[in-house]
N, C-alpha and C positions, 0 to 999 in steps of 0.2 A: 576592729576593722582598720584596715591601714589604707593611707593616705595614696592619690594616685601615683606620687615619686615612688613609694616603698613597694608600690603593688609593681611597678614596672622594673623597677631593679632586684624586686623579689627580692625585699630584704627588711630585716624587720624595724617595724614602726612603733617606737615608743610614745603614744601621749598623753600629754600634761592631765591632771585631777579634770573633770570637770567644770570646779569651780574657780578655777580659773583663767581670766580674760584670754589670751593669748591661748592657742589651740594649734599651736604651730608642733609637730611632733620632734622628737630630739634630731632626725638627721639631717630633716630642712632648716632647720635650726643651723646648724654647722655649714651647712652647703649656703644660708642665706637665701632660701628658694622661698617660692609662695608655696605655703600647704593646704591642697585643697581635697577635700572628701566626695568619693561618687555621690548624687544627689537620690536617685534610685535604685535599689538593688534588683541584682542580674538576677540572681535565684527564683526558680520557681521550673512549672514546666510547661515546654515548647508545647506550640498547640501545633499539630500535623494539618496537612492539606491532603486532601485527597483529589486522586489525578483518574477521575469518571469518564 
């Protein structure tokens, strides 16, 4: 899953192991950005309304 910087420049996001501290991905890294991750995901399906 890439990071909200990488999803918006649409570019790809490299991150660190798991197990370690720092979770900041390689291009916020370089830019010195905060790197933060959606908290919920989008996916799934739309529920319709209907119009009675």
């Amino acid at each position: 899953m890439a990071c909200l910087f990488c999803r918006a420049r649409k570019i790809g996001c490299i991150r660190p192991p798991e197990n370690e501290p720092d979770q900041t991905c390689n291009q916020c890294l370089r830019r010195k950005l905060t790197c933060g991750y959606p908290t919920e995901s989008r996916r799934g399906y739309h529920t319709r309304t209907t119009n009675s």
